[in-house]
C-alpha positions in Angstrom: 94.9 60.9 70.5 94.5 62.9 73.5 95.8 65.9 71.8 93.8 65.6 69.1 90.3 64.7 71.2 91.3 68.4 73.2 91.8 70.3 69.7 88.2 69.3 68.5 86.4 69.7 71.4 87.5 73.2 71.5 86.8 74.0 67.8 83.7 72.6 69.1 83.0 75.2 71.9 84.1 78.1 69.9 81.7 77.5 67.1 78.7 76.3 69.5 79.8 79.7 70.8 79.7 81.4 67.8 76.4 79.8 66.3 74.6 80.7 69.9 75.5 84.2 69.9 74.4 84.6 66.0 71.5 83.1 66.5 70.4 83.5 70.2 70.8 80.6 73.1 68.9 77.7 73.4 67.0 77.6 76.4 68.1 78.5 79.6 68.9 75.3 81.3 69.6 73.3 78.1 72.5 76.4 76.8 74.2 75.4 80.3 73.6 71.8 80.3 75.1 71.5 76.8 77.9 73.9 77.3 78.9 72.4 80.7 79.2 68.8 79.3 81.6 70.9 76.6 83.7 72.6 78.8 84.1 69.6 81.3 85.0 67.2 78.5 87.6 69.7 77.2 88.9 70.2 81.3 89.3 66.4 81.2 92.0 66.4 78.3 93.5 69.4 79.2 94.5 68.4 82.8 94.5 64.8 82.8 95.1 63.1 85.4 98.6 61.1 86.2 100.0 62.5 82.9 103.0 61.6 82.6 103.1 58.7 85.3 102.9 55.2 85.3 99.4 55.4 86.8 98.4 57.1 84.0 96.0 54.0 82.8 94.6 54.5 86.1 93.8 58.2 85.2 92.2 57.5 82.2 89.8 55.2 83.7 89.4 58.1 86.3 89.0 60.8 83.8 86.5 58.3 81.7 84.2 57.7 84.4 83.6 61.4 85.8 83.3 62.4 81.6 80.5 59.6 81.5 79.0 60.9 85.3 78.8 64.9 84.0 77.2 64.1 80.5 75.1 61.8 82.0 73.7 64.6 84.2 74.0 67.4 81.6 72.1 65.2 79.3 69.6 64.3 81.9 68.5 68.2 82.2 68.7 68.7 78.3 65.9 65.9 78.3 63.8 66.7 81.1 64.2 70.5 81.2 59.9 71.1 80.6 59.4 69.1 83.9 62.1 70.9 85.8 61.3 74.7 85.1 57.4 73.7 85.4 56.8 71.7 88.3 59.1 70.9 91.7 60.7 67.7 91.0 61.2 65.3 93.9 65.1 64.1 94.2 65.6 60.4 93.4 68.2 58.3 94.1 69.3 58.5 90.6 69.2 62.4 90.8 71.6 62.3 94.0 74.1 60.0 92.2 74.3 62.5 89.1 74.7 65.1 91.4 77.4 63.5 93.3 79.5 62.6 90.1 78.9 66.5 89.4 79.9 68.0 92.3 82.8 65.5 92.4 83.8 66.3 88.7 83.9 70.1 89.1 86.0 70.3 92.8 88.4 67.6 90.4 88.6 69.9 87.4 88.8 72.9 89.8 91.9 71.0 91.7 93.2 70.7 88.7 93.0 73.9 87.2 93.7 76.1 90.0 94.8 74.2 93.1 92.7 73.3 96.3 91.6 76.9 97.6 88.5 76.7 95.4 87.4 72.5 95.5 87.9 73.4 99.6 85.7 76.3 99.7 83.1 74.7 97.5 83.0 71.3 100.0 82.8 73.9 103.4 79.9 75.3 101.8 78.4 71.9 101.0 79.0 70.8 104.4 78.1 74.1 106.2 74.7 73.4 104.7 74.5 70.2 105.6 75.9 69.7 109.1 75.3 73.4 110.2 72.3 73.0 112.1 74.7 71.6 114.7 77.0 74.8 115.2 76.1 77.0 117.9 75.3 80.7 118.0 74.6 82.8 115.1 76.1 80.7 112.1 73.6 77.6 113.4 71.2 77.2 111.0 67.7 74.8 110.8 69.5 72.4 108.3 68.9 70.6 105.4 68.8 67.1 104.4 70.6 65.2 101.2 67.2 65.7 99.4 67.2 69.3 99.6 70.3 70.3 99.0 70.5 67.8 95.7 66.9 69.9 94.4 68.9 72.7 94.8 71.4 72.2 93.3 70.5 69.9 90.5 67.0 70.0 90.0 66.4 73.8 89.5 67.7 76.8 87.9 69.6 78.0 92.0 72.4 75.6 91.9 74.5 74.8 89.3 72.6 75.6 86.7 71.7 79.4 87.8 72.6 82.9 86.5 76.3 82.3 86.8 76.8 79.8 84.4 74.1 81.6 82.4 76.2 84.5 81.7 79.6 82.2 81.6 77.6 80.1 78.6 76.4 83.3 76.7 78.0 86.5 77.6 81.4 85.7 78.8 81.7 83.2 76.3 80.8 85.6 73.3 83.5 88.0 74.5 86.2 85.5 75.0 85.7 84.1 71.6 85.6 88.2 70.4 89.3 88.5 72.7 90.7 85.5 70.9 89.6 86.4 67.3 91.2 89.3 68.1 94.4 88.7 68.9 95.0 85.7 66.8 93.8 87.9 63.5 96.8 90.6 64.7 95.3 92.7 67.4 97.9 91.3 69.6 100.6 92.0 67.6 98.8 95.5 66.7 98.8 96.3 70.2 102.6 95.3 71.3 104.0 97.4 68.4 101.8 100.4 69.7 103.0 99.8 73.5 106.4 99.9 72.0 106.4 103.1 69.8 104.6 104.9 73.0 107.1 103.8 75.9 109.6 102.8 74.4 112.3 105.9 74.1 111.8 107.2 77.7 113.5 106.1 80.7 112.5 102.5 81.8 111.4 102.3 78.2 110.9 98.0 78.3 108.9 98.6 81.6 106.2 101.3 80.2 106.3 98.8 77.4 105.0 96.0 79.6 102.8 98.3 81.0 100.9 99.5 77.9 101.0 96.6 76.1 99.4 94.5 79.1 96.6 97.3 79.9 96.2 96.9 76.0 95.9 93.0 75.7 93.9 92.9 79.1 91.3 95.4 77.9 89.9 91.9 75.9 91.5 88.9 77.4 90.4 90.1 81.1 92.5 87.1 82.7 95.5 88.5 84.7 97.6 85.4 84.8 97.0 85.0 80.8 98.0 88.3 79.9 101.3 87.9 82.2 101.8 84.4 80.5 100.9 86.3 76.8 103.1 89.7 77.1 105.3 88.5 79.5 107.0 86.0 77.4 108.3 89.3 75.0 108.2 92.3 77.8 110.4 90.1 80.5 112.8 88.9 78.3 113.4 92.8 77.2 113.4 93.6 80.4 116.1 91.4 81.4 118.1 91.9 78.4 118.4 96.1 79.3 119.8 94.7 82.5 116.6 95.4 84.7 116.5 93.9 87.8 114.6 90.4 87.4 111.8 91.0 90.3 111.7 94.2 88.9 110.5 93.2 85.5 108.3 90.5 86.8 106.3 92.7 89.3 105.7 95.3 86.5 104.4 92.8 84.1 102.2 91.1 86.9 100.8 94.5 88.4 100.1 95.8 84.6 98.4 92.8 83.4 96.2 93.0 86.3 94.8 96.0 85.6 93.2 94.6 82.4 90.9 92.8 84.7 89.1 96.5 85.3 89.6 98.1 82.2 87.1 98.6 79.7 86.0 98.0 76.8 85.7 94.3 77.8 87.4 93.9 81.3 87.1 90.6 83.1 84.4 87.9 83.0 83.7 89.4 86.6 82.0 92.5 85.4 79.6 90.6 83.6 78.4 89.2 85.8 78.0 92.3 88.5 75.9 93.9 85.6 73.7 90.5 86.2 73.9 90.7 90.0 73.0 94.5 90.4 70.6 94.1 87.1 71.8 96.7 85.4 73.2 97.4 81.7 76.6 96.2 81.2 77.3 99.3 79.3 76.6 101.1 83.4 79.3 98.7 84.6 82.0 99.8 81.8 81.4 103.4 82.5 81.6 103.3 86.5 85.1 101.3 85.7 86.5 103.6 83.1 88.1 106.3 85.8 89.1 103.4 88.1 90.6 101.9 85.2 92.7 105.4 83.9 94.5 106.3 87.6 95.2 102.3 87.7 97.0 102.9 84.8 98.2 106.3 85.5 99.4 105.3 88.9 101.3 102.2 88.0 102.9 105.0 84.9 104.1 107.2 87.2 105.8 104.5 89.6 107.3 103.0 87.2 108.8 106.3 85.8 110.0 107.9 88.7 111.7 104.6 89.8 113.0 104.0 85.9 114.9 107.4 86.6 116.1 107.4 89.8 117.8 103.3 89.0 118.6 104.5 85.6 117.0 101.9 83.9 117.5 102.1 79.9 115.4 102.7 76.9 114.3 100.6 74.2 117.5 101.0 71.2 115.7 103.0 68.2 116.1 99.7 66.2 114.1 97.4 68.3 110.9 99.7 67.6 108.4 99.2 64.8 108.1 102.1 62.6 104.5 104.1 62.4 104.2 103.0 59.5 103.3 99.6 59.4 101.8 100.5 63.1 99.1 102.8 61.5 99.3 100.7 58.2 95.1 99.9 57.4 95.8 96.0 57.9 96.7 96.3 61.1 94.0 99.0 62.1 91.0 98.5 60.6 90.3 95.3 61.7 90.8 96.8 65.4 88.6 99.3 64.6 85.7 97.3 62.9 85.6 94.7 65.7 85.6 97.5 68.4 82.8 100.2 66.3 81.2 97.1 65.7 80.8 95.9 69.4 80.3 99.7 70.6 77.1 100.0 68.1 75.3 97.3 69.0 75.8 97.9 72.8 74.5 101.3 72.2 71.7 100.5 70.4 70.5 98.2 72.9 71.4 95.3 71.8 72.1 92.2 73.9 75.9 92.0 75.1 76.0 88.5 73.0 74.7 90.2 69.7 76.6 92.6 69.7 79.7 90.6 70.8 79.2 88.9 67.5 78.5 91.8 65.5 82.0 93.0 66.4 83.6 89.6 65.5 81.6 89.4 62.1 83.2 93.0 61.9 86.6 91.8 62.7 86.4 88.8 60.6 85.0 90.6 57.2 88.0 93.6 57.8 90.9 90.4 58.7 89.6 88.8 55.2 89.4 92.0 52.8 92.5 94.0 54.2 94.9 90.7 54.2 93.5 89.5 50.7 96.6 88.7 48.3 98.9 89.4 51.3 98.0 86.0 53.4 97.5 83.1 52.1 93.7 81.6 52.6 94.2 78.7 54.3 96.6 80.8 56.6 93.9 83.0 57.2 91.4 80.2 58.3 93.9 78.9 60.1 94.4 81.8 62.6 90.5 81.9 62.8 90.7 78.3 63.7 92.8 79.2 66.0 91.0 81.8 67.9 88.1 79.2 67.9 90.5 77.0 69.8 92.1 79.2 72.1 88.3 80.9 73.2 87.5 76.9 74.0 89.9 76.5 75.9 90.0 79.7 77.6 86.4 79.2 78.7 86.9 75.7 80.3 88.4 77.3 83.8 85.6 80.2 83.2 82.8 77.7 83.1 84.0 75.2 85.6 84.3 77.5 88.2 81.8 80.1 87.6 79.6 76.3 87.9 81.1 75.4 91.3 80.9 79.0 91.8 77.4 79.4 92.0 76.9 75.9 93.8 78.9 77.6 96.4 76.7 80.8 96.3 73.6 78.5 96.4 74.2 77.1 99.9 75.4 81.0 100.6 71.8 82.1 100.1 70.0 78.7 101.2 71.7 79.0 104.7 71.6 82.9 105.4 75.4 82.9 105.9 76.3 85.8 103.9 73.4 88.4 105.9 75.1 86.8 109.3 78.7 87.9 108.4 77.4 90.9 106.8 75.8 91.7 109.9 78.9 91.0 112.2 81.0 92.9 109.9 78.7 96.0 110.5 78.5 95.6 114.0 82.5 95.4 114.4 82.9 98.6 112.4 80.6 99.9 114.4 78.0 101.5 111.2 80.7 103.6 110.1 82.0 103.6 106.3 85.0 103.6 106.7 86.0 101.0 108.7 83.4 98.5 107.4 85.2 99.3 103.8 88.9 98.3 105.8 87.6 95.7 107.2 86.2 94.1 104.1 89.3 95.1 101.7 91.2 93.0 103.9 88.9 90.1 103.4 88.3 90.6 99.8 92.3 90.2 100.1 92.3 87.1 101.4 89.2 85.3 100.0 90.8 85.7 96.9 94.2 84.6 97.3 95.1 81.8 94.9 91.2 82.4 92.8 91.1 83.8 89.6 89.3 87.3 89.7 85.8 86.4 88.5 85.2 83.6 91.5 86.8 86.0 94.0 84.4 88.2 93.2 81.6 86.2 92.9 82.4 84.8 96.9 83.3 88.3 97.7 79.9 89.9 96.7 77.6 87.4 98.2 79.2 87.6 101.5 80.9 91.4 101.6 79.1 93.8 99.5 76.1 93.5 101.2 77.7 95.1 104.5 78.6 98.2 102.5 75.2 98.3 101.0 73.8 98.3 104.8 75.8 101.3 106.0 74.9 103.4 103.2 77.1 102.7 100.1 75.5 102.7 96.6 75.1 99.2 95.5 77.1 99.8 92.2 80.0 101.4 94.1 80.0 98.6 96.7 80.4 96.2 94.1 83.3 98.0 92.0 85.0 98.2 95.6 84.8 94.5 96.3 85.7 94.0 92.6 89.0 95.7 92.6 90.0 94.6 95.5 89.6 90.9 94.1 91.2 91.9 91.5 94.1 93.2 93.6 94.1 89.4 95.8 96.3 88.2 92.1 99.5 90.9 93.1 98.9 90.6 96.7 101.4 88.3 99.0 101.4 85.4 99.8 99.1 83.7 97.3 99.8 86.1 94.2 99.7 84.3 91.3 99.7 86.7 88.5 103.6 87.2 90.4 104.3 84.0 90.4 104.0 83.4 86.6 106.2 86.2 86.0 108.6 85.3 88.6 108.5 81.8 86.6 109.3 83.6 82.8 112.1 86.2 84.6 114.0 83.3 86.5 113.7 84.5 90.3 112.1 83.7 93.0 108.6 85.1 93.8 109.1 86.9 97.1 111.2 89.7 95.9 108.8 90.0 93.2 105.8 90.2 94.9 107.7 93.1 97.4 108.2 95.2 94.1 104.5 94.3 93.0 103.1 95.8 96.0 105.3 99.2 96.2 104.4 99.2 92.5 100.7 99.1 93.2 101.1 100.6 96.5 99.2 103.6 95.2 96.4 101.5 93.6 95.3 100.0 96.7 93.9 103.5 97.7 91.8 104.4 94.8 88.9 102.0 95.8 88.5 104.0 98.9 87.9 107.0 96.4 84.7 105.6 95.1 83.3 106.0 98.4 84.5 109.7 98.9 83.2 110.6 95.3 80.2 109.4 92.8 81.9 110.6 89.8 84.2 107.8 90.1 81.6 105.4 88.7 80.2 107.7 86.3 77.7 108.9 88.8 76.4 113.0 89.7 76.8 114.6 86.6 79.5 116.3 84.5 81.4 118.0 87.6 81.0 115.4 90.0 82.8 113.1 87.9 85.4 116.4 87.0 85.7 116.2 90.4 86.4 112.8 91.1 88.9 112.6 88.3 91.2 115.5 89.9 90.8 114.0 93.4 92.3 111.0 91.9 95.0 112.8 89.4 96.2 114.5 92.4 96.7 110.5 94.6 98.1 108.8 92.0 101.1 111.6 91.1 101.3 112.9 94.6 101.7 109.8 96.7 104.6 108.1 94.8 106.7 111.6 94.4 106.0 112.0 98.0 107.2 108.2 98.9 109.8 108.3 96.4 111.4 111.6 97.5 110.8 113.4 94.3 112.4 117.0 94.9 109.6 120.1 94.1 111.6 123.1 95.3 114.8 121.3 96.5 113.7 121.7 100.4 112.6 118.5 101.8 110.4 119.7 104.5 109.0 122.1 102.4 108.3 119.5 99.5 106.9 117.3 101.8 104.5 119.8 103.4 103.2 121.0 99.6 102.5 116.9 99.0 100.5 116.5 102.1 98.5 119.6 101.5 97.8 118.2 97.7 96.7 115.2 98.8 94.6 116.2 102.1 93.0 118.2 99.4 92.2 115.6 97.3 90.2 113.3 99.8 88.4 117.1 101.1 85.0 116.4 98.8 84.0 119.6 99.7 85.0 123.1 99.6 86.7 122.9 95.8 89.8 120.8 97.3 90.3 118.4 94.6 91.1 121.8 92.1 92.9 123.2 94.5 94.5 120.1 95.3 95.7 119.7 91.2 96.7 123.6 91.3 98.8 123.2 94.2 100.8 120.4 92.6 100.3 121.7 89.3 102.5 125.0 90.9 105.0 122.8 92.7 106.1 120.9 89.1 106.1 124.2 87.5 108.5 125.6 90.3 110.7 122.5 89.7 110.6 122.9 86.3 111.8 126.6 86.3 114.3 125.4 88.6 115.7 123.1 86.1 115.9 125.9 83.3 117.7 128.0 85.6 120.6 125.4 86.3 120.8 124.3 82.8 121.2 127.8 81.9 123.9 128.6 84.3 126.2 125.0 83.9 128.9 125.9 81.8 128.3 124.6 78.1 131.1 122.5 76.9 132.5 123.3 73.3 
């Protein structure tokens, strides 16, 4: 019954999602009322409570009575939405006990979902707005009473219902139903036979594997912890049967599906909403993350190669790979390309993000239907789209729940001024100066988002931190990507990592080791956000040479740092190798002066050395025969 209930209420969400972003939302309050009462009803069957126990009938009674609580409230806003948006509605003891079961049903749902870390930040905020007018010193504020605090959050469009589960019920919804068409029509499978033909046949073969195919799959699932859980299940296992080292495989899976979260076209729910929160195009956002995005990738390459080599990990047997053929065969493309030229039209024609979201998954679905005609059978092929319905429903029931509680939290953020206090104190630590206000707030984007999935990280993360960078002279858009990676970066980082810890769970070992290779892997990566304060062309920004600029600054880090770590021999003189690194790279961070092409030559000269080198050993080892 159960099972059934879930399945329908997410075929329900994906088509309300589909029919919205075909035919525009509803209004504002009454698209999040209505999809909030969805998602929550789907939470419910999806982590119900006592499963499995002999208290279960306990849990249903539970699980019963905060459904009936959260669609009494949603309802309540779908029928008095014209007195809420035009007039300043006094909170009634009715109102407080809808917002109570509300509050009460999201920190459950968010329990649930993702463990305590987020119900226990949402109730300090709550309290913080109600009991700190006691606290001394700078965080004191006036206070608020019950009264307020429920018309904030319930009775206008600040709280719950606000922008962020605006753009979760529209926006991020569109795209995760686009993600899931996607890969359930045979993008997924599309993009793991391309990940295989590309990295296959070179050392650490399975590992570049993993590493292409989980950039590829995160460019439009944006969840780090569901791509590890969706390519991990086929890269690990290769992995482990090549006889690479278990915390091996699971770190690179974890610190490639991560990645996804910041690389275009579709990236994670997160940048949607920072196009909302700096009010600019979403289109800006995709740009400013595409050169983040490439050294990510780039970076994590390179470590895995040089570290393929020097263990002597093996490639992938010529059998196990997929021919071209049926890789570049027109079933398996042209679907891809519709749903992507699709999407990239109507962005660039101005379009809103939702229209053209579904103009790339009519374009998917008409190219799926013609080019698999007389090869699938039709109710096969309504089943996978059924499917993707399903999967986007479900997938947007931790989106929506949090990105709700989310912006409860932010709510008391703004209503008590506690975000400008520790902005404040941040600056005045660091003293005003760049650099150490950007440390000092890595480290707590680090931490705020241990054990949070990337898009309520970053929501917490830019209410509070970004406006510190903002005050000591950062661009707003750069301050924003900054906090964003770094969130992104709290899912590899010890000693909450999560992403690790579901591919220490599929590769069998335990999670510490794991989460040690994870950060050597990504060692690199956790110095490119410090680059977008160094150079505007890292976000797309100062024309043609300033981002030519930027890129070599970055080639230059992301090659140089791990040879130099890893020992990688230039001329065969340490010292002298090591001297020729260090120059690169002090180079590379010189924004003035033409170091970053000096910088790329200088390296550029030491592989060519090395590679001359090479020739002339070859050439003088005595050929058998």
């Amino acid at each position: 019954m159960r099972e059934m209930l879930s399945k329908g209420l997410a075929l329900t969400i994906g088509l309300f999602v589909f029919y919205t972003a075909a035919t525009g939302p509803f209004e504002s309050l009454i698209q999040r009322a209505l999809f909030l009462a969805l998602v929550v009803s789907l939470g419910l069957t999806i982590y119900p409570l006592g499963a499995s126990t002999r208290w279960r009938p306990i849990g249903i009674v539970v699980d019963l009575a905060l459904a009936a609580l959260t669609l009494a409230a949603c309802g309540y806003i779908v029928v008095n939405y014209d007195a809420i948006m035009t007039s300043l509605p006094w909170a009634t003891t009715t109102d407080k006990i809808l917002t109570a079961g509300l509050v009460v049903t999201l920190l459950e749902i968010g329990r649930r979902a993702v463990g305590l870390i987020f119900p226990v930040l949402m109730i300090v905020g709550l309290a913080y707005a109600l009991l700190g007018d006691r606290l001394p010193g700078a965080l004191g504020h006036r206070g608020f009473d019950v009264d307020f605090v429920t018309e904030t959050i319930f009775l206008s469009d600040l709280g719950v219902w606000g922008m962020l589960l605006g753009i979760a019920s529209t926006v991020i919804a569109a795209f995760v139903l686009f993600g899931a068409l996607l890969l359930h029509t045979g993008g997924g499978q599309a993009f793991m036979d391309l990940a295989m033909r590309l990295g296959g046949r070179s050392p650490g073969g399975a590992a570049k594997i993993a590493t292409i195919s989980s950039g590829l799959f995160g460019m439009v699932s944006g969840s780090a912890v569901a791509n590890v859980a969706t390519t991990g299940n086929f890269t690990i296992p290769m992995m482990k049967r090549l006889g690479y080292p278990r915390p091996f495989a699971a770190a690179v899976e974890a610190v490639a599906s991560t990645g996804g979260q910041i690389a275009p076209p579709i990236m994670g729910a997160a940048a949607f909403v920072m196009a909302e929160i700096l009010g600019v195009s979403y289109l800006t956002v995709m740009v400013a993350a595409i050169l983040p995005a490439m050294l990510f990738y780039v970076s994590v390459f390179v470590t895995v190669h040089i570290t393929a080599v020097r263990r002597g990990l093996r490639i992938v047997p010529e059998d196990e790979l997929p021919p071209w053929r049926d890789i570049v065969a027109p079933r398996r493309v042209l679907p891809i390309v519709a749903a992507l030229g699709l999407l990239f039209t109507g962005v660039f024609l101005g379009r809103s993000i939702a229209t053209a979201a579904f103009w790339g998954i009519m374009g998917l679905l008409v190219a799926f239907v013609i080019t698999r005609a007389g090869r699938m059978p039709p109710r096969e092929m309504a089943s996978r789209v059924l499917d993707g319905l399903g999967d986007a429903g479900r997938g947007l029931v931790i989106i929506g729940v949090l990105l709700a509680g989310a912006q409860i939290l932010v709510s008391m953020i703004n209503l008590t001024g506690i975000g400008v206090t520790l902005s404040s104190m941040i600056v005045q630590l660091a003293g005003d100066r760049t650099f150490f206000v950007a440390l000092i707030v890595a480290g707590v984007c680090l931490i705020m988002g241990m054990g949070l999935p990337t898009t309520a990280a970053y929501v917490l993360v830019a209410a509070v931190l970004a406006p510190a960078m903002t005050v000591v002279g950062v661009e707003p858009l750069a301050a924003h990507m900054f906090v964003f990676y770094f969130a992104t970066l709290s899912v590899i980082t010890p000693p909450v990592c999560v992403a690790v810890f579901v591919g220490a769970g599929i590769a069998g070992t335990n999670w510490l080791p794991a989460a040690l290779e994870a950060v050597r892997l990504a060692a690199v990566v956790y110095i490119v956000p410090f680059m977008l304060l160094l150079y505007p062309g890292m976000i797309g920004q100062g024309g043609i040479f300033a981002i030519a600029e930027a890129a070599m600054s970055g080639l230059v880090l992301v090659i140089a740092i791990p040879c130099l770590l890893s020992g990688q021999p230039l001329f065969g003189r340490r010292t002298l190798d090591v001297m020729l690194y260090l120059a690169a790279i002090a180079l590379a961070i010189t924004p003035h002066w033409g170091g970053p092409p000096l910088a790329l030559t200088l390296l550029a000269l030491g592989f060519w050395r090395r590679r001359e080198i090479v020739k002339v050993r070859h050439a003088d080892t005595p050929q058998e025969g």
